[in-house]
N, CA, C and O of each residue as an XYZ file, in Angstrom:
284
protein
N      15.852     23.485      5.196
C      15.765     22.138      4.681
C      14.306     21.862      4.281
O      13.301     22.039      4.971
N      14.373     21.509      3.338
C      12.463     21.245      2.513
C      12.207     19.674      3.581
O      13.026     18.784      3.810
N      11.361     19.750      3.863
C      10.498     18.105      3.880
C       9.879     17.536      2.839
O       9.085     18.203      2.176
N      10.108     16.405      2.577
C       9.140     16.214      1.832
C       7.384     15.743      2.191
O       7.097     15.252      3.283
N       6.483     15.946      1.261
C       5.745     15.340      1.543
C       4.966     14.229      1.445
O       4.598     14.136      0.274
N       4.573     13.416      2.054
C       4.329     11.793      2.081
C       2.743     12.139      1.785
O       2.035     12.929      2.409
N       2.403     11.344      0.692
C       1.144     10.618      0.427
C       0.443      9.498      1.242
O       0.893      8.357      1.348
N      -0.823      9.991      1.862
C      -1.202      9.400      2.689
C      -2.181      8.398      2.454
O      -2.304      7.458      3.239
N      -3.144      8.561      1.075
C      -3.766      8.031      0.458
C      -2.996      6.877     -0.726
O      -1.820      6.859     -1.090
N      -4.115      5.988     -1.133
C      -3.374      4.879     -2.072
C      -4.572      4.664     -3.008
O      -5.554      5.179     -2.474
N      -4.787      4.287     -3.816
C      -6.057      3.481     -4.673
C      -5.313      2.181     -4.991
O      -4.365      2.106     -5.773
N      -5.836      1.184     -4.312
C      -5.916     -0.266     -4.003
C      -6.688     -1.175     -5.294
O      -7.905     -1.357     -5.314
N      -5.717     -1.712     -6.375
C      -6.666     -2.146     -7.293
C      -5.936     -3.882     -6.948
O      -4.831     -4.364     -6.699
N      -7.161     -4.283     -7.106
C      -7.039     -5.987     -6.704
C      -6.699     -6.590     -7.683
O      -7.607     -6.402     -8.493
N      -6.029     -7.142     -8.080
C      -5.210     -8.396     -8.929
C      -5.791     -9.115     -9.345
O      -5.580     -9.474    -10.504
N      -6.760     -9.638     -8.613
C      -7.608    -10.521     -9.275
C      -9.155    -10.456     -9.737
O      -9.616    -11.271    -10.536
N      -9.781     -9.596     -9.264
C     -10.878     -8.672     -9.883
C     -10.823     -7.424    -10.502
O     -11.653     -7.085    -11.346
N     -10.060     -6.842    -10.202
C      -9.758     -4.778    -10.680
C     -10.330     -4.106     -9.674
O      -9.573     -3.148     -9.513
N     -11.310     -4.008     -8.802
C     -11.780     -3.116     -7.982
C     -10.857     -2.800     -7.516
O      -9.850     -3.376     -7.103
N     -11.346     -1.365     -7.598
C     -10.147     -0.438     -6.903
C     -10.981      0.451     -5.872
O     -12.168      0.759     -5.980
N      -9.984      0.837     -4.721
C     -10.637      1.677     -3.476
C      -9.422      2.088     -2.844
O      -8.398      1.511     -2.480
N     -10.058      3.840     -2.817
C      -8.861      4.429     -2.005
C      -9.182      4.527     -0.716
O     -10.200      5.028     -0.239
N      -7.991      3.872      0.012
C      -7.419      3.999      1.413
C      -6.750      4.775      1.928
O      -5.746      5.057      1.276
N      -6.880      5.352      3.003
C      -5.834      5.744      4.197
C      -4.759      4.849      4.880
O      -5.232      4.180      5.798
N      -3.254      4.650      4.627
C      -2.238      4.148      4.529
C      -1.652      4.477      6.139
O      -1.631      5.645      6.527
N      -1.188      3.371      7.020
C      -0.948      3.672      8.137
C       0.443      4.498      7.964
O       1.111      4.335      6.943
N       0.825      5.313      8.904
C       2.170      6.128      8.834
C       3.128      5.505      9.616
O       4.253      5.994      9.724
N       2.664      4.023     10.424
C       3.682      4.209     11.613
C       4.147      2.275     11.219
O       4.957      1.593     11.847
N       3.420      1.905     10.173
C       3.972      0.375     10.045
C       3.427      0.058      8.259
O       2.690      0.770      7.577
N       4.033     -1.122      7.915
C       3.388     -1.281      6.683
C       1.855     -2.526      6.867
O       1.670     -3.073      7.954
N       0.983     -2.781      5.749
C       0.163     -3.229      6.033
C       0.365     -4.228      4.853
O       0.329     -4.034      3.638
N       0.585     -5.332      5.569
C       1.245     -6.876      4.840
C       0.151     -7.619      4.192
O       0.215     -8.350      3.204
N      -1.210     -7.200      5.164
C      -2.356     -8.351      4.199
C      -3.749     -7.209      4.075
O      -3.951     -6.292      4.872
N      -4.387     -7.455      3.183
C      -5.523     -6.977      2.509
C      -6.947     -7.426      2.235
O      -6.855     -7.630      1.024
N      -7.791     -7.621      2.448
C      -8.768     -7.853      1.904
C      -9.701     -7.501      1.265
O     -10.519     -6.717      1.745
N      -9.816     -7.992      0.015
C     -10.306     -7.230     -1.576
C     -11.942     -7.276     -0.721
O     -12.325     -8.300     -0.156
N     -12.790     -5.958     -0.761
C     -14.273     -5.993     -0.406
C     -14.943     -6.326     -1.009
O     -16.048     -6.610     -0.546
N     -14.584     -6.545     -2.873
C     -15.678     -6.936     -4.029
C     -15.458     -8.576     -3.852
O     -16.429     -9.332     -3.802
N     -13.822     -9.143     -3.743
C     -14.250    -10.618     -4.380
C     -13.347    -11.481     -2.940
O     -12.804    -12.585     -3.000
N     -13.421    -10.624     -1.819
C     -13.307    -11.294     -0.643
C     -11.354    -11.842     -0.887
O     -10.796    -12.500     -0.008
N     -10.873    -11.562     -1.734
C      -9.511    -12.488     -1.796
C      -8.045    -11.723     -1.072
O      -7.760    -10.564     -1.373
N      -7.371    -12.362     -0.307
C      -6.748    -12.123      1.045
C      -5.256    -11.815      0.063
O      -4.492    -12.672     -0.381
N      -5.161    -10.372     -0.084
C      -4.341     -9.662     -0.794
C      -2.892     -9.742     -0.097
O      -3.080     -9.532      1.101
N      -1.459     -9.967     -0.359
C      -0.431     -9.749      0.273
C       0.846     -9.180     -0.582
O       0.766     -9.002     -1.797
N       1.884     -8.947      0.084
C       2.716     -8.140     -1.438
C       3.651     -8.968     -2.451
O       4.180    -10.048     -2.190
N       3.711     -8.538     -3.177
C       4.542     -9.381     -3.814
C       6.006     -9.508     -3.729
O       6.571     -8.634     -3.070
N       6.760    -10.462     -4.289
C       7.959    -10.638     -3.621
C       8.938     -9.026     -4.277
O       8.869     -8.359     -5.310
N       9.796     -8.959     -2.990
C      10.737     -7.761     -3.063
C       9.654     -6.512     -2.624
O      10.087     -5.477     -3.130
N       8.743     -6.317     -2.070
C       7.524     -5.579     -1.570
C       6.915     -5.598     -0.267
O       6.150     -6.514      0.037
N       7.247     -4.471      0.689
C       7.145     -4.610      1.705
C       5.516     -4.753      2.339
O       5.240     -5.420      3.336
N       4.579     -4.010      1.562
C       3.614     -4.115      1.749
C       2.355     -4.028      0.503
O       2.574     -4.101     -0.706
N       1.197     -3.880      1.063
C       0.151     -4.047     -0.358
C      -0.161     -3.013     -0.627
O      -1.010     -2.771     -1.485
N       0.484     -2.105      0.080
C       0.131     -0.796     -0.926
C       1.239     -0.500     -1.738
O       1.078      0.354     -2.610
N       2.695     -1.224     -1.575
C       4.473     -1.105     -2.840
C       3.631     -2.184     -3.699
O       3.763     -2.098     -4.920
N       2.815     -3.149     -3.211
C       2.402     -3.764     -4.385
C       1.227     -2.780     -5.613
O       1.198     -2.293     -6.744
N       0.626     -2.923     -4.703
C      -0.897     -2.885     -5.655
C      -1.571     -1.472     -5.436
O      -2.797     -1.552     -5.367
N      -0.999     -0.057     -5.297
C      -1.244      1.164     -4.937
C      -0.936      2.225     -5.963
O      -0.240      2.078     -6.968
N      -1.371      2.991     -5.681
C      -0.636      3.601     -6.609
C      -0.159      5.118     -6.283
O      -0.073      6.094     -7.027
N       0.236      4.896     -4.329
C       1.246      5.312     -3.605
C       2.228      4.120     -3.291
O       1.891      2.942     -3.406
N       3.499      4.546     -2.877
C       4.088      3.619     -1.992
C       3.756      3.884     -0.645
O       3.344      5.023     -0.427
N       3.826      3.187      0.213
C       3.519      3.295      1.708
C       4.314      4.359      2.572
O       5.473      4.544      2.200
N       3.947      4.975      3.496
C       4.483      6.188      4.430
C       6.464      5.757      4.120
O       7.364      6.240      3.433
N       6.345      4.784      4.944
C       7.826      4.460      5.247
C       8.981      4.674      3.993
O      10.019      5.336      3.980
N       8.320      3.797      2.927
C       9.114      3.889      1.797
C       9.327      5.060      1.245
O      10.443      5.350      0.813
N       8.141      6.019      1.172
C       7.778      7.148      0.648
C       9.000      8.126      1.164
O       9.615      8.810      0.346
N       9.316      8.153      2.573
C      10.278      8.504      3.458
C      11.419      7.958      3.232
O      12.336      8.575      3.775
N      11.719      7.093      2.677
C      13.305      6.916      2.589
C      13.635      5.927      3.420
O      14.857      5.785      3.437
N      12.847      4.887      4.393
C      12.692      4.548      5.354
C      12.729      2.867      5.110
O      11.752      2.704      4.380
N      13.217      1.796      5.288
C      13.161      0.108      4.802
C      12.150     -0.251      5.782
O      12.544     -0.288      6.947
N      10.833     -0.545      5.540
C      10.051     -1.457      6.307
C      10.213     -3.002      6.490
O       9.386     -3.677      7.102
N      11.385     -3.529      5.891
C      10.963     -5.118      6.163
C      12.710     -5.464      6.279
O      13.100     -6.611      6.497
């Protein structure tokens, strides 16, 4: 049986400035709020999106990635 493999990394681009920064994505929960480091603004996901990295990443998060419903 293959595994697949999960992306652990994300590049985080902010919505309301563009800065983007890649993160390390927790494996064991999703991460619901954010805070942009360039323009300070308190990032969360958008609706139907379990977390801010299904939002604004350009991984989906461990869980989803897995086949897995976080919310």
């Amino acid at each position: 049986m293959d595994k697949k493999t999960i992306e652990l990394t994300s590049i985080l681009t902010c919505p309301h400035c563009g800065y983007k920064k890649e993160e390390i994505m927790p494996t064991d929960a999703c991460q619901y709020f954010y805070e942009c480091e360039n323009c300070h603004q308190r990032l969360k996901p958008q609706a139907g999106d379990c977390c801010v990295y299904c939002s604004y990443g350009t991984a989906k998060c461990p869980p989803v990635q897995n086949n897995n419903c976080c919310y």
